[in-house]
PDB file of N, CA, C, O and CB in Angstrom:
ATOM      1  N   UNK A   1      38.176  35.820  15.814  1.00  0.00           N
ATOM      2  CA  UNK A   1      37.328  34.654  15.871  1.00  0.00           C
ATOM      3  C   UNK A   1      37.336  34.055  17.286  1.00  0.00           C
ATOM      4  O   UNK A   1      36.273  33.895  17.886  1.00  0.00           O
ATOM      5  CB  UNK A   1      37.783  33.617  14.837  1.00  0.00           C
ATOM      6  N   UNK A   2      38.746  33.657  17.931  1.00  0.00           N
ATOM      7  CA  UNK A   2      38.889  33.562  18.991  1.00  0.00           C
ATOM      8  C   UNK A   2      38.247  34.557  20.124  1.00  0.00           C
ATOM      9  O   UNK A   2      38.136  34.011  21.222  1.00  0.00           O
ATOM     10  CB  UNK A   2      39.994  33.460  18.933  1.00  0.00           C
ATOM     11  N   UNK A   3      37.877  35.690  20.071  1.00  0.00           N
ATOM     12  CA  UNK A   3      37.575  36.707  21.213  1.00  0.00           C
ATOM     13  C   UNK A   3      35.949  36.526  20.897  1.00  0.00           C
ATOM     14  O   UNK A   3      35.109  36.345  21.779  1.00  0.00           O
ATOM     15  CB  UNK A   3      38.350  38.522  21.036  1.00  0.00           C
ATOM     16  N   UNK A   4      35.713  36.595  19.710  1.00  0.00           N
ATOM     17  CA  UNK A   4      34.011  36.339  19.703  1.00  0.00           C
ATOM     18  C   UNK A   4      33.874  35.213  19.929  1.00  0.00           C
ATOM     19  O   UNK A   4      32.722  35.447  20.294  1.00  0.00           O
ATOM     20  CB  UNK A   4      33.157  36.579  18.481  1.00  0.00           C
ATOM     21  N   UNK A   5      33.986  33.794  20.113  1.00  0.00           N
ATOM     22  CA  UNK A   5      33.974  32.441  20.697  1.00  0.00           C
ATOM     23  C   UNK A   5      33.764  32.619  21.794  1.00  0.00           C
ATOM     24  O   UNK A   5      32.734  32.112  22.239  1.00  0.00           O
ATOM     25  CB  UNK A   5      35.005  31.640  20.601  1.00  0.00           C
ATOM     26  N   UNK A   6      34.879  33.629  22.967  1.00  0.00           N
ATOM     27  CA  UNK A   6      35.101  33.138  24.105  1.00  0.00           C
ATOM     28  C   UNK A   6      33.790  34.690  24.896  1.00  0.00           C
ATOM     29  O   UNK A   6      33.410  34.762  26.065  1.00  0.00           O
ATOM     30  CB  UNK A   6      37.192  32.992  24.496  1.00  0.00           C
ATOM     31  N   UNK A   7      33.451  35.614  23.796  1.00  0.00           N
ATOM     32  CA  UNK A   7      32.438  36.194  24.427  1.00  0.00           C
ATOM     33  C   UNK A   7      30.720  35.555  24.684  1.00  0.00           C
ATOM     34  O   UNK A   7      29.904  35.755  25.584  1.00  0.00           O
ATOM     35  CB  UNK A   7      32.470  37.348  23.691  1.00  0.00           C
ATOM     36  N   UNK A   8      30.681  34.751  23.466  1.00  0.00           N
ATOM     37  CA  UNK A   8      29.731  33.746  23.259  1.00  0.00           C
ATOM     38  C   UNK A   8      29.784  32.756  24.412  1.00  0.00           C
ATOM     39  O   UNK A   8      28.760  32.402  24.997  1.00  0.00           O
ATOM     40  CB  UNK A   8      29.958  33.078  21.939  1.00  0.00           C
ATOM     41  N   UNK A   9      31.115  32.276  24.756  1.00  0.00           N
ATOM     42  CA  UNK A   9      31.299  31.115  26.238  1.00  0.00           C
ATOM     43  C   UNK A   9      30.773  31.726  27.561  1.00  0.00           C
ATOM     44  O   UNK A   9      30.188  31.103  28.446  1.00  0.00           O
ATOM     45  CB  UNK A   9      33.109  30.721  26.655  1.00  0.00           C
ATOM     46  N   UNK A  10      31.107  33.191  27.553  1.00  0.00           N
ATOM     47  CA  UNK A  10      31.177  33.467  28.712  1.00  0.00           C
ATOM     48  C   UNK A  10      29.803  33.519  29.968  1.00  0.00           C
ATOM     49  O   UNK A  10      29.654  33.616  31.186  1.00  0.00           O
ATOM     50  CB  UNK A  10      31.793  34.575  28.467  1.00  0.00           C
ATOM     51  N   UNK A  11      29.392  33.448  29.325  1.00  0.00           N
ATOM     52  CA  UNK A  11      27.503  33.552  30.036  1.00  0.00           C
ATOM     53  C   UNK A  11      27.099  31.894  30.690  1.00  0.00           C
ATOM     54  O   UNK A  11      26.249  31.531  31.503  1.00  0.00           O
ATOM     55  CB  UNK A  11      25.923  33.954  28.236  1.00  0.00           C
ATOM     56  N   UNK A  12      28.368  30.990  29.738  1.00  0.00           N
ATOM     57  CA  UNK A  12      28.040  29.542  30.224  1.00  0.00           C
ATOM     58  C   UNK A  12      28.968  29.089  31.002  1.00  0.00           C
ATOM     59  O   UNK A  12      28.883  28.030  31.622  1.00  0.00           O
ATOM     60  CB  UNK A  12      27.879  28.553  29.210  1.00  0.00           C
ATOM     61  N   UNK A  13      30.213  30.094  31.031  1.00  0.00           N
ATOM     62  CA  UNK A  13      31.439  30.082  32.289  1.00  0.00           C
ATOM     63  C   UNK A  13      30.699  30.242  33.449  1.00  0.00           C
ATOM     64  O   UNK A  13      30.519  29.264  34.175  1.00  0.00           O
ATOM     65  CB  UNK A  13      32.661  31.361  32.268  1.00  0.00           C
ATOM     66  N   UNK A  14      30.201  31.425  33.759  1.00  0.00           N
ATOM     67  CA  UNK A  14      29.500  32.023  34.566  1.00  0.00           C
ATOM     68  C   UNK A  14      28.951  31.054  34.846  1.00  0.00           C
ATOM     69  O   UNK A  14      29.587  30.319  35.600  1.00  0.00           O
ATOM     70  CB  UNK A  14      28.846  33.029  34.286  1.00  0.00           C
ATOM     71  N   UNK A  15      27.577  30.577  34.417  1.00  0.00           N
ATOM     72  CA  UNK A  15      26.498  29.645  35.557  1.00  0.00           C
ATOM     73  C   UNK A  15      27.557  28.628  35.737  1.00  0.00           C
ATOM     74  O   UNK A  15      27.333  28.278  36.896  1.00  0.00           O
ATOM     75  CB  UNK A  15      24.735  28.848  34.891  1.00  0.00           C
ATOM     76  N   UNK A  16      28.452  28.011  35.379  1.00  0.00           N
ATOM     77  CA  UNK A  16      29.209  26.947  35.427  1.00  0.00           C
ATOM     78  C   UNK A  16      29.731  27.049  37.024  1.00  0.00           C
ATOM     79  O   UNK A  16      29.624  26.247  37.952  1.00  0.00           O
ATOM     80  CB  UNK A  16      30.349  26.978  34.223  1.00  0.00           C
ATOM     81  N   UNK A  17      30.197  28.066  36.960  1.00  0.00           N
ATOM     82  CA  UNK A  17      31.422  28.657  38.212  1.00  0.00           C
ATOM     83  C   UNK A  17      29.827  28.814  39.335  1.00  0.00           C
ATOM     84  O   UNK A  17      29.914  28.056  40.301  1.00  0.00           O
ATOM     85  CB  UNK A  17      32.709  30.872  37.654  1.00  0.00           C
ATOM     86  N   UNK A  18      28.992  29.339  39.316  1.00  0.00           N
ATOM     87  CA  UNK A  18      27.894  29.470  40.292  1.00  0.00           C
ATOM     88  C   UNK A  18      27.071  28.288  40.678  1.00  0.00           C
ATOM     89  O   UNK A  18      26.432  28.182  41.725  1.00  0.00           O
ATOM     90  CB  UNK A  18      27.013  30.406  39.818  1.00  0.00           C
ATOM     91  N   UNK A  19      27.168  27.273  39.569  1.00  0.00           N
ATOM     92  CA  UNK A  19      26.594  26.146  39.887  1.00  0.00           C
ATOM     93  C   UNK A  19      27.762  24.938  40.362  1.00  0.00           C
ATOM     94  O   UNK A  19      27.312  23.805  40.536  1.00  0.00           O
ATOM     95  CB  UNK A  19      25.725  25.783  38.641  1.00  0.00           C
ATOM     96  N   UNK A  20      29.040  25.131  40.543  1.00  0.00           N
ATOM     97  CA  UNK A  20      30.015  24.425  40.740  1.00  0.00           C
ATOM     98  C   UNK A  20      30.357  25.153  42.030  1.00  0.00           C
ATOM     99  O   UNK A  20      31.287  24.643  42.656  1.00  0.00           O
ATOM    100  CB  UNK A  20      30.998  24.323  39.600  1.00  0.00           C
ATOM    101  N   UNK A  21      29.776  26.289  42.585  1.00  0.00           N
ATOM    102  CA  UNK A  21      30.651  26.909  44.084  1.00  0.00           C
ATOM    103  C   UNK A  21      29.748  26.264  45.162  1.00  0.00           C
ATOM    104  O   UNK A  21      30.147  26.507  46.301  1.00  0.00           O
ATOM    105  CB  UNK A  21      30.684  28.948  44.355  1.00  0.00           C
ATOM    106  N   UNK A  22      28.672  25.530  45.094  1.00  0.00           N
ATOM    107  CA  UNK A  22      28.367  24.616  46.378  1.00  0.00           C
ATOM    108  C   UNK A  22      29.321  22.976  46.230  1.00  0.00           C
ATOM    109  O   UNK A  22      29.882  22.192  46.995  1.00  0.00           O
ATOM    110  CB  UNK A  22      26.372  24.296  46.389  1.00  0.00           C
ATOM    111  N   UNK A  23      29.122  23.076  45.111  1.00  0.00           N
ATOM    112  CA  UNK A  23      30.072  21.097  44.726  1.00  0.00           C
ATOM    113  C   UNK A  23      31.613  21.799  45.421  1.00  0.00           C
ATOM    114  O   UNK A  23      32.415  21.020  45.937  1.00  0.00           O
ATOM    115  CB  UNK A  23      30.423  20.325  41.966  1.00  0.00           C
ATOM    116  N   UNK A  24      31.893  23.195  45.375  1.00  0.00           N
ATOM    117  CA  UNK A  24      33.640  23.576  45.368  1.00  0.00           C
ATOM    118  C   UNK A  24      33.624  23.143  47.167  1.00  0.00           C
ATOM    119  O   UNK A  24      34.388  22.373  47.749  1.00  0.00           O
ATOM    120  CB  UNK A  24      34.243  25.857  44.829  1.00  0.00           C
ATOM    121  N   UNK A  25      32.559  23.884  47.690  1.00  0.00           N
ATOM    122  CA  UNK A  25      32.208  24.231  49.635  1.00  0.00           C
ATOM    123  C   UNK A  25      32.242  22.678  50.081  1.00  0.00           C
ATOM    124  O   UNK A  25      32.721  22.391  51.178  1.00  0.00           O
ATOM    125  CB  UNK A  25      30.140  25.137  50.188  1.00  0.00           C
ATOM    126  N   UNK A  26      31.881  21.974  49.478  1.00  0.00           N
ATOM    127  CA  UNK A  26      31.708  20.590  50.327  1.00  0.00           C
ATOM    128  C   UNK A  26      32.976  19.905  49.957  1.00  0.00           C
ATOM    129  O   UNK A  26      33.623  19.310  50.819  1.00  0.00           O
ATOM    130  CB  UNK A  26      30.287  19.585  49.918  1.00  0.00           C
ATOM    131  N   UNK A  27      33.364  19.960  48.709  1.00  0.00           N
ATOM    132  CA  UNK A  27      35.223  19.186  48.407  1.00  0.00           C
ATOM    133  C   UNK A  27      36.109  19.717  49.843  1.00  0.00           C
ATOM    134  O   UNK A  27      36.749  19.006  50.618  1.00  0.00           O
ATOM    135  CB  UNK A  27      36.354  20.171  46.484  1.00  0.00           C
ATOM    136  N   UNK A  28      35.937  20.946  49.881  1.00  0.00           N
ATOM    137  CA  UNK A  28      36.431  21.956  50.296  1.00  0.00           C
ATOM    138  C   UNK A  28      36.587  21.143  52.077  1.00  0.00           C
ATOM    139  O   UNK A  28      37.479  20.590  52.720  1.00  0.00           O
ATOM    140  CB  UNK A  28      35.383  23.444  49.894  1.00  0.00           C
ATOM    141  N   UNK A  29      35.378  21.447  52.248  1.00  0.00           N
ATOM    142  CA  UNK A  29      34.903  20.789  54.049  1.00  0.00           C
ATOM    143  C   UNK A  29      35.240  19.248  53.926  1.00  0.00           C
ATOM    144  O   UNK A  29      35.553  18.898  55.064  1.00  0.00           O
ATOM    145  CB  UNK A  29      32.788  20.929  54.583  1.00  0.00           C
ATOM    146  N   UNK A  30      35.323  18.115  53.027  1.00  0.00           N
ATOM    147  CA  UNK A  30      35.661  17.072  52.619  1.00  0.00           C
ATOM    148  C   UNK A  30      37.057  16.394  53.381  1.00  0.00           C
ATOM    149  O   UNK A  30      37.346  15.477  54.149  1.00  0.00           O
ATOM    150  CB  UNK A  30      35.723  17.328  51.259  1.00  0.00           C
ATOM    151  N   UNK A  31      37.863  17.775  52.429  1.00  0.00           N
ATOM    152  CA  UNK A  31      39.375  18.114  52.340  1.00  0.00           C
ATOM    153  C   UNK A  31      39.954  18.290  54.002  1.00  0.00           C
ATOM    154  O   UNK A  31      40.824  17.656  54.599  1.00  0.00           O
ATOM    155  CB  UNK A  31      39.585  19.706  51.349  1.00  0.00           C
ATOM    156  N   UNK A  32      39.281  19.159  54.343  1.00  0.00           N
ATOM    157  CA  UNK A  32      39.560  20.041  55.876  1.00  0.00           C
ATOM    158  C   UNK A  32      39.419  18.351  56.748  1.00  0.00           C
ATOM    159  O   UNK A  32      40.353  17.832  57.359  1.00  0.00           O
ATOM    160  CB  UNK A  32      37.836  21.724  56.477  1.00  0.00           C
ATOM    161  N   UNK A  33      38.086  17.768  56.597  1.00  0.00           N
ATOM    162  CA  UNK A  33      38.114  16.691  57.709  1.00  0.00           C
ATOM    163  C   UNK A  33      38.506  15.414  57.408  1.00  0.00           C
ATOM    164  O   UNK A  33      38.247  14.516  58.210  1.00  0.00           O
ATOM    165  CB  UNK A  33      36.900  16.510  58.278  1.00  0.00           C
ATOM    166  N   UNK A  34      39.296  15.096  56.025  1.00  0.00           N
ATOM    167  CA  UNK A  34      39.951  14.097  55.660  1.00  0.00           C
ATOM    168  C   UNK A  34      41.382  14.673  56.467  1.00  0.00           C
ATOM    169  O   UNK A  34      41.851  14.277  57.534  1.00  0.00           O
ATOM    170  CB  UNK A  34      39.897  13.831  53.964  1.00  0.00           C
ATOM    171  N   UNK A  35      41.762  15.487  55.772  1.00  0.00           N
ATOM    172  CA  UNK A  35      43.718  15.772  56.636  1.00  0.00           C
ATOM    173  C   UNK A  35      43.355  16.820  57.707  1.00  0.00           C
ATOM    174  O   UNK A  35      44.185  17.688  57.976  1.00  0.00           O
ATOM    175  CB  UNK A  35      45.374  16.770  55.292  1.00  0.00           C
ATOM    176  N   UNK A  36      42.009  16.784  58.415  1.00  0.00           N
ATOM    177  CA  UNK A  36      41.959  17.025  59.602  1.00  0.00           C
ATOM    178  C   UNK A  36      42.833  18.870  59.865  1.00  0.00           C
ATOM    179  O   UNK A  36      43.125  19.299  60.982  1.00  0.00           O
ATOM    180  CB  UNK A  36      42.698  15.552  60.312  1.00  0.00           C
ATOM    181  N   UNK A  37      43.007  19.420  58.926  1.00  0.00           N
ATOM    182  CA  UNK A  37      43.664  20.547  58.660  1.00  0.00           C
ATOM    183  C   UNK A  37      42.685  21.863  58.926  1.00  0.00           C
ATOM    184  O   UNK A  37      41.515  21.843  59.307  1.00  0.00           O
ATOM    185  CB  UNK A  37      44.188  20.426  57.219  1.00  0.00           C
ATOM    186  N   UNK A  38      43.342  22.774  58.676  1.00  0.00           N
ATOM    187  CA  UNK A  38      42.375  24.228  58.909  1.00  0.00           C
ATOM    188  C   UNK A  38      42.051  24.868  57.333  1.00  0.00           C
ATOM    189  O   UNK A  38      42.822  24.828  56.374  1.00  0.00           O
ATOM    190  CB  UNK A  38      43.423  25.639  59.979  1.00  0.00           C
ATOM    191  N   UNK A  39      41.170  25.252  57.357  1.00  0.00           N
ATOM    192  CA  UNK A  39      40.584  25.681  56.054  1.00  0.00           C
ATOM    193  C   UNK A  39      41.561  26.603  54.907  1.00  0.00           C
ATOM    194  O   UNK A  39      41.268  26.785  53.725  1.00  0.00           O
ATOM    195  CB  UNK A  39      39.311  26.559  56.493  1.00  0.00           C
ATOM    196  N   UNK A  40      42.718  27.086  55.579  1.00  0.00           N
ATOM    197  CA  UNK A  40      43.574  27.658  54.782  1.00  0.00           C
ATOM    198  C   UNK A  40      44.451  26.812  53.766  1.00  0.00           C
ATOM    199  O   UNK A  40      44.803  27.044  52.609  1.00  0.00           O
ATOM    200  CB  UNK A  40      44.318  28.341  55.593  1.00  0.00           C
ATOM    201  N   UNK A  41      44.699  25.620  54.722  1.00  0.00           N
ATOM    202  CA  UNK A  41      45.707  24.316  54.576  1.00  0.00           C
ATOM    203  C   UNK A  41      45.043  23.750  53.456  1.00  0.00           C
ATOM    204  O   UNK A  41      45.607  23.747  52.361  1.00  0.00           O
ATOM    205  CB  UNK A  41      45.837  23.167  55.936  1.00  0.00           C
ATOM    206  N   UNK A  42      43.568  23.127  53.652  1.00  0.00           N
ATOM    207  CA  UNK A  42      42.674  22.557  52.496  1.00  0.00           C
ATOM    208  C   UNK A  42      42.944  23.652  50.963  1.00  0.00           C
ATOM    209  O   UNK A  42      43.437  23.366  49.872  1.00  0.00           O
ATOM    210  CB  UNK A  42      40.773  22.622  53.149  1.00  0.00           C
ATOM    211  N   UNK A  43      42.505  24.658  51.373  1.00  0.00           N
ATOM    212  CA  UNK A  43      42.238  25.625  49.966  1.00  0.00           C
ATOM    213  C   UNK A  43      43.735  25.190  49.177  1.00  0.00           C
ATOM    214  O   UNK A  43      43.805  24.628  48.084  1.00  0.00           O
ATOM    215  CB  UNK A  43      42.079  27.760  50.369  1.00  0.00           C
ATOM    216  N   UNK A  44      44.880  25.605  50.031  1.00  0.00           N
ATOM    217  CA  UNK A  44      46.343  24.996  49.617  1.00  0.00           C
ATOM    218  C   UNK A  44      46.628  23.898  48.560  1.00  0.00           C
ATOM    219  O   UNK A  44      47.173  23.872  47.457  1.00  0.00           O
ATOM    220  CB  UNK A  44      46.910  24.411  50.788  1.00  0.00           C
ATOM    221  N   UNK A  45      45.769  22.627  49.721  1.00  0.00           N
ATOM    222  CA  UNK A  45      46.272  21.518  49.165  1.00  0.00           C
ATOM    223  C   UNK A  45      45.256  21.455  47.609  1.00  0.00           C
ATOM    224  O   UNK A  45      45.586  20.848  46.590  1.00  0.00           O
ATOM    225  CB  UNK A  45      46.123  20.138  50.364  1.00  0.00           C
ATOM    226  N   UNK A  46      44.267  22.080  47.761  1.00  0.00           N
ATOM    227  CA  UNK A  46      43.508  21.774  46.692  1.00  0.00           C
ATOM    228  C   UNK A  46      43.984  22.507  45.758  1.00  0.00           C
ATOM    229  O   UNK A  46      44.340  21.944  44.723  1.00  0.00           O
ATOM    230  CB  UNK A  46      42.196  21.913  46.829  1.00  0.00           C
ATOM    231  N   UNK A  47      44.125  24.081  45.893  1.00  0.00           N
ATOM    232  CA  UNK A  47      45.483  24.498  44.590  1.00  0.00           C
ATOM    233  C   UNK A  47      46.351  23.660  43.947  1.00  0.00           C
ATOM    234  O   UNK A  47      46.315  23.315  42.765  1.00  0.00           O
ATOM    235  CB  UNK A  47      46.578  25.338  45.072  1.00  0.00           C
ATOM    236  N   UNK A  48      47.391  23.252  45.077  1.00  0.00           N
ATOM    237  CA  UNK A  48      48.432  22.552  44.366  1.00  0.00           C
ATOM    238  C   UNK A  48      47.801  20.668  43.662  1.00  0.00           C
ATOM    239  O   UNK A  48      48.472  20.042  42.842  1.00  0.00           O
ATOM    240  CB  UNK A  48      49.858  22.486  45.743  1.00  0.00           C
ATOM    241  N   UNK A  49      46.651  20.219  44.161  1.00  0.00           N
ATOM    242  CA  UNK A  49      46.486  19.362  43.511  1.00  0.00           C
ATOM    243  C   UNK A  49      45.754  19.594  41.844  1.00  0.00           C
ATOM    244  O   UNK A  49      45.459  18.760  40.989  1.00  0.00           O
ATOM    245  CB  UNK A  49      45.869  18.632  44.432  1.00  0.00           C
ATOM    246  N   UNK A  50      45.649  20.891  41.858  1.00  0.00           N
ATOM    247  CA  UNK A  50      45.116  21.279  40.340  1.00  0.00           C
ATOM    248  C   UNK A  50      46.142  21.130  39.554  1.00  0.00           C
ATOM    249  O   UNK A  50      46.255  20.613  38.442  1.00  0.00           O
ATOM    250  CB  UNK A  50      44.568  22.731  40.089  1.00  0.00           C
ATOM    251  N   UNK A  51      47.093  21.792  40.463  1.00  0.00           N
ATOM    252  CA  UNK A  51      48.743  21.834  39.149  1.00  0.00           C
ATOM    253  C   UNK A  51      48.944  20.777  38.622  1.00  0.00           C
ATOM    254  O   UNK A  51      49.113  20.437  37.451  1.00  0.00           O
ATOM    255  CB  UNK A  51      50.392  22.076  39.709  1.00  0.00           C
ATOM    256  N   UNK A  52      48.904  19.981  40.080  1.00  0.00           N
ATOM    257  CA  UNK A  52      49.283  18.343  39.560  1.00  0.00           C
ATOM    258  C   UNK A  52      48.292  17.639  38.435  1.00  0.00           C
ATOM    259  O   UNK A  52      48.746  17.008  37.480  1.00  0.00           O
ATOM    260  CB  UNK A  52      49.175  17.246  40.975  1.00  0.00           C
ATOM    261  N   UNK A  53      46.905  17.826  38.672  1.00  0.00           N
ATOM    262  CA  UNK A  53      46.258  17.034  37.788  1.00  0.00           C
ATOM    263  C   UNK A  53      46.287  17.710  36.605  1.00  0.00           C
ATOM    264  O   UNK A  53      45.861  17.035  35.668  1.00  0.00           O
ATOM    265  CB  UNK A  53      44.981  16.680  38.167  1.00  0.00           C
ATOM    266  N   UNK A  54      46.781  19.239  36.221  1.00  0.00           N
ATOM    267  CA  UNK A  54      46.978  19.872  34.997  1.00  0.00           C
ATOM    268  C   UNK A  54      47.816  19.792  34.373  1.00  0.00           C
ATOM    269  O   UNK A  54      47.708  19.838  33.147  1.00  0.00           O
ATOM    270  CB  UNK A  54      46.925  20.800  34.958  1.00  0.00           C
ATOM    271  N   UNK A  55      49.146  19.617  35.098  1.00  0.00           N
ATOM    272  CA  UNK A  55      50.465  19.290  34.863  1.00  0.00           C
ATOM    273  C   UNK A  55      50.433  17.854  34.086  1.00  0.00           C
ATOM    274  O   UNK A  55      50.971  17.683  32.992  1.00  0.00           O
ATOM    275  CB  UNK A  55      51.279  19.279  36.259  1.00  0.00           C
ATOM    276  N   UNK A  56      49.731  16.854  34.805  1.00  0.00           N
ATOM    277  CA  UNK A  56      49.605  14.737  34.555  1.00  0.00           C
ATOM    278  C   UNK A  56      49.110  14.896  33.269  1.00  0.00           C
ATOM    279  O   UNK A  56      49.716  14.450  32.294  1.00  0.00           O
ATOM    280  CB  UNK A  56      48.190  13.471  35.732  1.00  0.00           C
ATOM    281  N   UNK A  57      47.611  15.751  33.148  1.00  0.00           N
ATOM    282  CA  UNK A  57      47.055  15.422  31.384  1.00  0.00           C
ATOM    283  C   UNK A  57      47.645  16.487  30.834  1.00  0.00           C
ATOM    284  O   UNK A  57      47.299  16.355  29.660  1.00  0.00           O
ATOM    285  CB  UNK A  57      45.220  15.445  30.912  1.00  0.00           C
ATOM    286  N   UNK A  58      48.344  17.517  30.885  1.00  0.00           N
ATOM    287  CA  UNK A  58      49.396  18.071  29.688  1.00  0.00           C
ATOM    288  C   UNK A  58      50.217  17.374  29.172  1.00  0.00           C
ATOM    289  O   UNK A  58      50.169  17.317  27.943  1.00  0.00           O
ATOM    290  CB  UNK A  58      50.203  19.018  29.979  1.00  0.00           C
ATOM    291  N   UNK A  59      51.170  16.660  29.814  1.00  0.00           N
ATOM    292  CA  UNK A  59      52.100  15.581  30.028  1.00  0.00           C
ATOM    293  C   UNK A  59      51.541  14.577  29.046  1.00  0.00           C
ATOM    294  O   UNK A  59      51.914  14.419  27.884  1.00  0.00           O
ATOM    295  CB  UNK A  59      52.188  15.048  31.578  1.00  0.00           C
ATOM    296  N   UNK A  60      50.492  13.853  29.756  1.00  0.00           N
ATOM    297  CA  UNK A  60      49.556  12.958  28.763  1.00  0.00           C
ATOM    298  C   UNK A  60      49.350  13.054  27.678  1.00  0.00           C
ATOM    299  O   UNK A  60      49.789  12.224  26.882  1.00  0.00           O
ATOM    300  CB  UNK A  60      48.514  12.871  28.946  1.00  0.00           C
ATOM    301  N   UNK A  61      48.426  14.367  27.206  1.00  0.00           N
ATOM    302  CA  UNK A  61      48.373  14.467  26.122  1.00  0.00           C
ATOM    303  C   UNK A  61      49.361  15.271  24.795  1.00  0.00           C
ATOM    304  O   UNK A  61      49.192  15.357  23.578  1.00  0.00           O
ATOM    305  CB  UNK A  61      47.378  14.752  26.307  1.00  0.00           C
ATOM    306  N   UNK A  62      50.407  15.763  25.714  1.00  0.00           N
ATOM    307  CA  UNK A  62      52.010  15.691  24.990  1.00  0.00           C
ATOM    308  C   UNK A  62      52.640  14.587  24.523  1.00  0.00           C
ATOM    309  O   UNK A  62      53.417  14.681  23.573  1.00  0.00           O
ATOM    310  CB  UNK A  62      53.025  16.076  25.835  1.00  0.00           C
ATOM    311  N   UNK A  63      52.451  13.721  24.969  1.00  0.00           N
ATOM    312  CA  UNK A  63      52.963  12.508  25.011  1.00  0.00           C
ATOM    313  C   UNK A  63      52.329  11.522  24.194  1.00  0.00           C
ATOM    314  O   UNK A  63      52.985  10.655  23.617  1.00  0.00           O
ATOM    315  CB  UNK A  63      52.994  12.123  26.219  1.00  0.00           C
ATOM    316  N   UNK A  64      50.739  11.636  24.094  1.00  0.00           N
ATOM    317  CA  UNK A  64      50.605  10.854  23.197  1.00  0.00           C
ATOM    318  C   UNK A  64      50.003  11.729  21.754  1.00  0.00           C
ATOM    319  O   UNK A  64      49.506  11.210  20.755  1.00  0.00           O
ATOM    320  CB  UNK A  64      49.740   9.735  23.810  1.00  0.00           C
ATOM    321  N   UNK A  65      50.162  12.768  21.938  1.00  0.00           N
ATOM    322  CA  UNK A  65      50.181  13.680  20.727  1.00  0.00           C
ATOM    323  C   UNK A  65      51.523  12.913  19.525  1.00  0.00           C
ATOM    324  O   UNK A  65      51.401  12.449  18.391  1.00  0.00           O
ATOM    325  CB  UNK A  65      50.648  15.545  21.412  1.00  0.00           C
ATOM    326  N   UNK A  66      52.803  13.084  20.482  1.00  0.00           N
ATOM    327  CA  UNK A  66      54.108  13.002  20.074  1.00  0.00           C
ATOM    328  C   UNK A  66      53.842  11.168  19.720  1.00  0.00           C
ATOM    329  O   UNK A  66      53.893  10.762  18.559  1.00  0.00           O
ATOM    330  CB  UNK A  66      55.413  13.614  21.441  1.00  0.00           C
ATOM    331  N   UNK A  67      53.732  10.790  20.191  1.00  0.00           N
ATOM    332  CA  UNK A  67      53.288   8.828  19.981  1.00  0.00           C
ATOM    333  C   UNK A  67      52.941   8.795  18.532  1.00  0.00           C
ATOM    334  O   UNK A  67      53.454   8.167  17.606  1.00  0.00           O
ATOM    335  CB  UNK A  67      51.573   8.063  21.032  1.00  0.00           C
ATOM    336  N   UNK A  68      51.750   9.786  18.578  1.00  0.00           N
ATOM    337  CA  UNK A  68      50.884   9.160  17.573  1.00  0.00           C
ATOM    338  C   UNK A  68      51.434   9.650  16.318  1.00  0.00           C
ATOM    339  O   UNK A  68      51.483   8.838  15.395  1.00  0.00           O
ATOM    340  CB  UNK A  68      49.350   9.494  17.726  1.00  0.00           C
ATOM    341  N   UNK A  69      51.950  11.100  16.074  1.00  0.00           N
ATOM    342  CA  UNK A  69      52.423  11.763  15.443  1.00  0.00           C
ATOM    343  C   UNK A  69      54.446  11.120  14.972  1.00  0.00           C
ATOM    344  O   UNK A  69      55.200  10.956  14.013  1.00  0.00           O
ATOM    345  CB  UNK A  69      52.016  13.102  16.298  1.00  0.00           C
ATOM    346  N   UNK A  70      54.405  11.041  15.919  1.00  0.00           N
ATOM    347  CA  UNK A  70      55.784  10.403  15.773  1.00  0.00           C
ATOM    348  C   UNK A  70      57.158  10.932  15.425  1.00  0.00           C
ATOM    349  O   UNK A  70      58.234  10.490  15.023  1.00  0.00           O
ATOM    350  CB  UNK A  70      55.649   9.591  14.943  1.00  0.00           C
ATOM    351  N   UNK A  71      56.453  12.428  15.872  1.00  0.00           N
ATOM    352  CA  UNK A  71      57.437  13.872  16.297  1.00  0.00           C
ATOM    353  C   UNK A  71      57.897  13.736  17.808  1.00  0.00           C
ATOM    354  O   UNK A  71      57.117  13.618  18.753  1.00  0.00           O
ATOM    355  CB  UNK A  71      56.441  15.518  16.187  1.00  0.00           C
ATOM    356  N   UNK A  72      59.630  13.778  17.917  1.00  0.00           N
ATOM    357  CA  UNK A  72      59.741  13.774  19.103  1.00  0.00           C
ATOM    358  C   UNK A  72      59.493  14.615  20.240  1.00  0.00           C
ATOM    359  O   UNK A  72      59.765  15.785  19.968  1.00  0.00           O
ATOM    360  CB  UNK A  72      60.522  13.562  19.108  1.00  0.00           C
ATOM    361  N   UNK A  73      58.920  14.393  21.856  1.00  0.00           N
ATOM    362  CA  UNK A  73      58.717  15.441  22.139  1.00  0.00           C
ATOM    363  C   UNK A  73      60.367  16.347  22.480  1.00  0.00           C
ATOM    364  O   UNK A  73      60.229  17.455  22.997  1.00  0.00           O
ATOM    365  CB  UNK A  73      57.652  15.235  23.230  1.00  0.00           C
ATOM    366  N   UNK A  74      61.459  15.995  22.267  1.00  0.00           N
ATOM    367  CA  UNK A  74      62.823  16.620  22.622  1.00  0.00           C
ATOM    368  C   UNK A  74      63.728  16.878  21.564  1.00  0.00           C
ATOM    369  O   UNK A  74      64.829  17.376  21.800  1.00  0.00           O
ATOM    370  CB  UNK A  74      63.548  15.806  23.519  1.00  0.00           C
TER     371      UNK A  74
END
């Protein structure tokens, strides 16, 4: 069920990722002349700020999963 879902998604991944790679080029050049850095440095910092913002709402919504539920998360 899961593999036919995500074959059905995939055609809307796609334009997603092609219509999001000019919005990615300008964050991108944004990045470079905010910390004034070289384009390797930007791509970097923008990796590791994914972790972080993936890492904050996992966290989040662990947390208030466990709240609401009132299962500890430990």
């Amino acid at each position: 069920m899961i593999y036919g879902f995500m074959q059905f998604v995939r055609p809307i991944r796609l334009a997603s990722a092609i219509g999001m790679s000019k919005i990615s080029a300008k964050y991108l050049v944004i990045t470079q002349n905010r910390l004034n850095c070289s384009r390797k440095v930007a791509i970097a910092v923008q990796y590791m700020m994914g972790w972080v913002i993936d890492g904050s709402l996992i966290l989040f919504g662990v947390s208030l999963s466990s709240l609401l539920t009132g299962v500890p998360i430990f």
